[in-house]
C-alpha positions in Angstrom: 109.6 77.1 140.9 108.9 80.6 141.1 106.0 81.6 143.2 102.7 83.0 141.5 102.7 86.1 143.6 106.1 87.2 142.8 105.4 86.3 139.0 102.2 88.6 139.0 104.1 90.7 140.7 107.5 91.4 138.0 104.4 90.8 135.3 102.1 93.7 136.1 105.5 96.0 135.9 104.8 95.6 132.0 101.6 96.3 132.2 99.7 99.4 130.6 98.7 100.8 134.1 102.6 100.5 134.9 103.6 102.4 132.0 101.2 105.0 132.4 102.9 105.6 136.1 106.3 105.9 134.2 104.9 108.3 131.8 103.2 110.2 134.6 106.3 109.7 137.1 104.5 108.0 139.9 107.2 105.3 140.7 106.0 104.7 144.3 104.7 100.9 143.2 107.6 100.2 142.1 109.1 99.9 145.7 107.8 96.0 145.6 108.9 95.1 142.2 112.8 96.3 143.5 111.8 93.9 146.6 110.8 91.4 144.7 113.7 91.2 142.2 115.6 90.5 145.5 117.8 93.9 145.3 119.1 95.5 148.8 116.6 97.5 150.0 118.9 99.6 151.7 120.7 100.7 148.2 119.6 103.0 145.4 119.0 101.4 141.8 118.0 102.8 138.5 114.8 102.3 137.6 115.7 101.3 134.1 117.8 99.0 135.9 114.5 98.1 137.5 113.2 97.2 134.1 115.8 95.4 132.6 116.4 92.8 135.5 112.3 92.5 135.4 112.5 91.8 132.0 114.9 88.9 132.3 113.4 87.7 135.0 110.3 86.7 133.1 112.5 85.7 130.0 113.7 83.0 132.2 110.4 81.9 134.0 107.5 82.7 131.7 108.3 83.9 128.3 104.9 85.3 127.2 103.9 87.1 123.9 105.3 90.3 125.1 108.6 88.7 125.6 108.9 87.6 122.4 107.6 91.2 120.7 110.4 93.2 122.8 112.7 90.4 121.4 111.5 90.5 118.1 112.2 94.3 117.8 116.0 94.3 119.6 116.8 91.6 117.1 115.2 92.7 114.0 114.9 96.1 114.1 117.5 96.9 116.3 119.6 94.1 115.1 119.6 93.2 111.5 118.4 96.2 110.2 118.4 100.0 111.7 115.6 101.7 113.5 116.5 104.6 110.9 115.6 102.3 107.9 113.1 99.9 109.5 109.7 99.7 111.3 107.9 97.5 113.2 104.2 97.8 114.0 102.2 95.6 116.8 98.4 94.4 115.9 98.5 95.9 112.7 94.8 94.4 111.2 95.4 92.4 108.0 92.5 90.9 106.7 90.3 89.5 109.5 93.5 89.0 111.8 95.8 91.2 113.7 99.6 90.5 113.6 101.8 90.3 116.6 104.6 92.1 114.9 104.6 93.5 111.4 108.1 94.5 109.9 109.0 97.0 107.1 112.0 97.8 105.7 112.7 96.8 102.0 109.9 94.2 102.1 107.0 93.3 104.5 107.7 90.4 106.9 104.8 89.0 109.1 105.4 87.3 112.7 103.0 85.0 114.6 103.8 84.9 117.7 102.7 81.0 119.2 104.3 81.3 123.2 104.2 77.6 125.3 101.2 79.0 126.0 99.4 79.3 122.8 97.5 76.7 120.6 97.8 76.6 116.6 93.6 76.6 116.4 93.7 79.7 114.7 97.1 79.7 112.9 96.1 78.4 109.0 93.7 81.4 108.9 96.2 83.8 110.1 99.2 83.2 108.1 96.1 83.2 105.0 95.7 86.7 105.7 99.3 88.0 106.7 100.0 86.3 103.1 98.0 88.5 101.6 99.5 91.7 102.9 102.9 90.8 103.1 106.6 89.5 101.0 107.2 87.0 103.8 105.2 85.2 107.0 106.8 83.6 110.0 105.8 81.3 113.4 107.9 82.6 116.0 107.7 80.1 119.1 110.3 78.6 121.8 113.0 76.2 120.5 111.1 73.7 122.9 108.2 73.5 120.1 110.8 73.2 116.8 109.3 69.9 116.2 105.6 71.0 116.8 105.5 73.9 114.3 107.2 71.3 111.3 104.5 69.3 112.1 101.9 71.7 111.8 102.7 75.0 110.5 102.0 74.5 106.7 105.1 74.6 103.6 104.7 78.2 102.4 105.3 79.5 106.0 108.4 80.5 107.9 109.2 79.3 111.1 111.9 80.9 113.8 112.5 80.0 117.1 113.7 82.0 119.7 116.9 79.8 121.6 117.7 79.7 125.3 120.5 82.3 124.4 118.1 84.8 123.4 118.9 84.6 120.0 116.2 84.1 116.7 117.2 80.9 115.0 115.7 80.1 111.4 114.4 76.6 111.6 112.2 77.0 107.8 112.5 79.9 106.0 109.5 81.3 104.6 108.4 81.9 101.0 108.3 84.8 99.0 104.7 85.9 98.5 104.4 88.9 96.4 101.2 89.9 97.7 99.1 92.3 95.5 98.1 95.6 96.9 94.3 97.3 95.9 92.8 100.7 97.0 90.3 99.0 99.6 93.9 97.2 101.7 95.7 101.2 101.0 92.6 102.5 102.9 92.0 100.0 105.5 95.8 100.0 106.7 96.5 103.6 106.4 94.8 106.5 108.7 93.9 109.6 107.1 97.0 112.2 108.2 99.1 109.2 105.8 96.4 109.5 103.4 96.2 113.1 103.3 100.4 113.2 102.7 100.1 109.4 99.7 97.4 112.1 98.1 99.5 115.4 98.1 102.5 113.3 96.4 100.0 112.6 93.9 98.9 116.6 93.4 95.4 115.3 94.8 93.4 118.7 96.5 93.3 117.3 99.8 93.3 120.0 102.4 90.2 121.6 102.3 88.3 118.0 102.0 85.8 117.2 104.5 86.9 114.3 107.1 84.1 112.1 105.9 85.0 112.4 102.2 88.9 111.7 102.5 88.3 108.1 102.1 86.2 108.6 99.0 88.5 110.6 97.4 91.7 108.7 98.4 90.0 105.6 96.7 88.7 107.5 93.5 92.6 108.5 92.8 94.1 105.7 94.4 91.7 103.1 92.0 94.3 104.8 89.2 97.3 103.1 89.9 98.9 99.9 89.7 99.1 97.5 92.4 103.2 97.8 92.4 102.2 101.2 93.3 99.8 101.0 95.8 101.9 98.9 98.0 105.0 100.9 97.7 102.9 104.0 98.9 101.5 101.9 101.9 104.8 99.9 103.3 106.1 103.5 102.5 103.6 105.1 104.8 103.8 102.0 107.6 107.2 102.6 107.9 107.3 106.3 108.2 104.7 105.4 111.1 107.2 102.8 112.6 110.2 104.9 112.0 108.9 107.6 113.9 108.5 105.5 116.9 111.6 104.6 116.8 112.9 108.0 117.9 111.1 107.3 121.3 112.0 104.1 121.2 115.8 103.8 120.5 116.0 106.1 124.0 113.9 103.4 126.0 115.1 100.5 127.3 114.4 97.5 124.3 112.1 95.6 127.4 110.0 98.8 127.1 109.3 98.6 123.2 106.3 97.0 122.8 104.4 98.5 125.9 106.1 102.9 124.0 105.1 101.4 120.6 101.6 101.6 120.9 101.6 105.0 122.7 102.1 108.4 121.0 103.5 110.4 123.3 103.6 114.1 123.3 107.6 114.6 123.4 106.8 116.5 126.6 105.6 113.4 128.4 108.5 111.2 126.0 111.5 113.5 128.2 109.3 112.8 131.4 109.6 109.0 130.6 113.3 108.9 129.8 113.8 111.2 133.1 111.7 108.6 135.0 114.0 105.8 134.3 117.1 107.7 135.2 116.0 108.4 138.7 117.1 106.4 141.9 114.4 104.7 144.0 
C-alpha cells in the first residue's frame, strides 16, 4: 500500500501549477518527485524520464480520470488513427454536459470516463446529450467494473474498458447515432476565429463585422443549410482545433497530453517546454 504522502506527492506533478513550472522552467520542485519515485539521488535523470515513471506510477496505484484521458489519446489518437488526421478535445460542452474526451476523425466518438472512483448518478443524462452531438458514445472504466457497466450502462451505449496491460478492450460496442446538427449546436461548439473562417468558405462578409454581431450573422447564413452540412463544417472545424494541438503534443511526452491540450501555448513557451524536459536534474 502506497503511502498518501508519496501518492499526493507523484499526483500534484500532473497538476496545472506543475505544468505551469515546466512551461516557465522552474524545475526546482521536482527534486522530491525524483526522490520520491525512488531514483539515486546522486545520478542525473531526464525530466521527461521524470514524467513518464510518474505517470506509471499512478497507473499502477490510482488510475484516476487523467490517467484514463492521457490513455485515451496514445491509444486512439496516437494509436488507431493519426494525430495528422484526428483530434481529440477534453470538456468539450455538449448539451448541458461536458465530455471527458471527444474524438474526431471521420466520425464523432464520445467517451465517459467512470474511474473506481466515480458513481454512474449522472451517466443516463450524459450519454443523452453526447448522443445528440455525436456518431458514437462510449463508458470507459477499469476491467474491474466490466460487469457493473452491463448492468447499468443502457443498450444504445458503448462500453470499453481499459485492461491491466494498458490496452482499451471493447466489451459493447456502441451504436450508431447519426445525430442531427442545427445552427444554435454550430454556434455553441465553435468560437468565433472558426466561425469567422466556416463563414469566409461560404463568401459570408465577415471581417469588418463587429465582435458582438458575428454570432448573429453566422446564424442568419448558417440557418441556410442543411443539417448534413452543418455538422460537416463543425467536426471540420473541431478537428482543425484538435489537429493543431497535436503539433505540440506529438513532441510531449503522451503522460503530458491532457494537462498541453488545454493550453495554447505561444510556440515560444512550446520550445521552452520541450527544452524543459530534456534537461538533467
Amino acid at each position: 500500500m502506497k503511502s498518501s504522502i508519496e501518492l499526493k506527492h507523484v499526483t500534484n506533478a500532473f497538476s496545472s501549477s506543475s505544468f505551469d513550472d515546466l512551461v516557465n522552467g522552474n524545475i526546482s520542485n521536482l527534486a522530491v518527485l525524483k526522490k520520491t519515485l525512488g531514483f539515486d539521488e546522486s545520478r542525473s535523470v531526464e525530466i521527461r524520464s521524470l514524467f513518464e515513471k510518474a505517470f506509471e506510477y499512478l497507473n499502477q496505484n490510482y488510475q484516476s480520470e487523467y490517467i484514463y484521458k492521457c490513455m485515451l489519446y496514445k491509444k486512439v489518437v496516437l494509436g488507431t488513427h493519426s494525430p495528422n488526421t484526428a483530434a481529440m478535445l477534453s470538456e468539450l460542452k455538449l448539451g448541458t454536459s461536458k465530455v471527458d474526451a471527444f474524438v474526431v476523425n471521420g466520425i464523432a466518438t464520445s467517451y465517459e470516463i467512470k474511474s473506481e472512483f466515480d458513481n454512474l448518478d449522472r451517466v443516463r443524462k450524459q450519454l443523452e446529450d453526447y448522443s445528440m452531438y455525436s456518431d458514437k458514445v462510449f463508458v470507459v472504466g477499469p476491467e474491474a467494473k466490466t460487469e457493473y457497466f452491463l448492468k447499468n450502462i443502457d443498450e444504445p451505449y458503448g462500453i470499453k474498458v481499459l485492461t491491466q496491460r494498458g490496452n482499451f478492450s471493447t466489451v459493447r460496442e456502441s451504436m450508431q447515432f447519426d445525430p442531427s446538427f442545427s445552427p444554435e449546436k454550430v454556434l455553441s461548439l465553435l468560437n468565433s476565429k472558426e466561425l469567422k473562417v466556416v463563414a469566409r468558405s461560404h463568401k459570408v462578409a465577415i471581417d469588418d463585422v463587429p465582435n458582438t454581431q458575428i454570432f448573429k450573422v453566422c446564424n442568419d447564413f448558417l440557418s441556410k443549410l442543411s443539417n448534413y452540412e452543418l455538422k460537416r463544417i463543425t467536426l471540420n472545424a473541431l478537428k482543425k482545433r484538435g489537429i493543431d494541438n497535436n503539433k505540440l503534443l506529438v513532441r510531449l511526452p503522451f503522460e503530458l497530453s491532457e494537462r498541453a491540450s488545454r493550453l495554447r501555448l505561444s510556440k515560444r513557451k512550446q520550445a521552452k517546454v520541450i527544452e524543459t524536459l530534456a534537461t538533467q536534474i
